[in-house]
C-alpha positions in Angstrom: 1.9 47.1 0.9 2.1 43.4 0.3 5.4 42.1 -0.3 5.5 38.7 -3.0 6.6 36.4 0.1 3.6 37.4 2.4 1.4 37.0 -0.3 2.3 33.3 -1.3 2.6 32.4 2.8 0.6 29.6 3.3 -0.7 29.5 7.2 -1.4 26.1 8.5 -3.3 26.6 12.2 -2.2 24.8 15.3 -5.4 22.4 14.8 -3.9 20.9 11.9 -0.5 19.7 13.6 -2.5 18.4 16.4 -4.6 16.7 14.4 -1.7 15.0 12.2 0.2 14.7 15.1 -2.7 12.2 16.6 -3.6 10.9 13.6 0.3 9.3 13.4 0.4 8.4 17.5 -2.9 6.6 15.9 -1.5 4.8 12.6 1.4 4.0 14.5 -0.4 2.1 17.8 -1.8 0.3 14.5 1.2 -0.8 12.8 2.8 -1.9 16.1 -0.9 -3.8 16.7 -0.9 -5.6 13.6 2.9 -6.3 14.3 1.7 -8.8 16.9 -1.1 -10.0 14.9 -0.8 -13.1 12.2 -1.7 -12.3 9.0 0.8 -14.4 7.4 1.9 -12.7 3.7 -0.3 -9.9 4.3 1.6 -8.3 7.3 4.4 -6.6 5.7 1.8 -5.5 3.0 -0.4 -3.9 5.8 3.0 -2.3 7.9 3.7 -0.7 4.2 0.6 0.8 3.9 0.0 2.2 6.6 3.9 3.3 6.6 2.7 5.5 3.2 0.2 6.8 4.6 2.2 8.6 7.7 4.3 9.6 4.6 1.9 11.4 3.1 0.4 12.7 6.1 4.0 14.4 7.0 5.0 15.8 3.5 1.5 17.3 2.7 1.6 18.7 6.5 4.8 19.2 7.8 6.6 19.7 4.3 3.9 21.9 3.1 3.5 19.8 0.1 -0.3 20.8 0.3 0.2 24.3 -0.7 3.6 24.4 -2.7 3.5 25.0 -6.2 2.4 22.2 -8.9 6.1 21.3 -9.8 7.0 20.4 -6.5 3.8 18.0 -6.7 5.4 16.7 -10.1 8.2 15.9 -8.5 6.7 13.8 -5.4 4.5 12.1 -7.8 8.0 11.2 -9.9 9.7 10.2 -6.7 6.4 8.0 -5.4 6.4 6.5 -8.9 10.2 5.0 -8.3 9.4 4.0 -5.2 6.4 1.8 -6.1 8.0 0.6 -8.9 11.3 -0.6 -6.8 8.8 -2.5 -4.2 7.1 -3.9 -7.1 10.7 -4.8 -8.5 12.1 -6.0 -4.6 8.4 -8.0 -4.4 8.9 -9.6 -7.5 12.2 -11.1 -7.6 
C-alpha cells in the first residue's frame, strides 16, 4: 500500500544535480568573465541577469520548486514580482 507521502515524492536523478551543478560552475566563469570585460552601463545589467538565472536554476532544482504544488509557484512569482519591482525602484532613483 502507498502511503500519501510516497505518492507525492518527487525523485529528481543524480543527472539533474550534475547537470545544474555545471551549468552554475558555467554561468559563474561567465559573470566573473564579463566582470573583467567593459561594457560600461551594461555590466551590472548583465552580472544581474545572469545572477537570476543561477536563482532560478537553484530553487526549481535544489528547492524543488519544479514539482511543488501551484501555491508555492504563486508565492515565488509574488516574491520575484517585489524584487523586480525594487531594482526597478533602486534603478530609477
Amino acid at each position: 500500500m502507498i502511503d500519501e507521502h510516497t505518492k507525492n515524492n518527487h525523485i529528481i536523478d543524480y543527472g539533474t544535480y550534475i547537470f545544474v551543478w555545471l551549468g552554475l560552475i558555467a554561468l559563474t566563469s561567465l559573470t566573473v568573465t564579463i566582470s573583467g570585460m567593459r561594457f560600461g552601463n551594461y555590466t551590472l545589467f548583465l552580472a544581474l541577469l545572469i545572477a537570476a538565472i543561477q536563482a532560478t536554476y537553484v530553487a526549481a532544482n535544489f528547492m524543488h520548486i519544479k514539482t511543488s504544488e501551484p501555491i508555492f509557484k504563486v508565492f515565488v512569482g509574488v516574491v520575484v514580482f517585489t524584487l523586480i519591482v525594487i531594482f526597478i525602484l533602486t534603478f530609477i532613483l
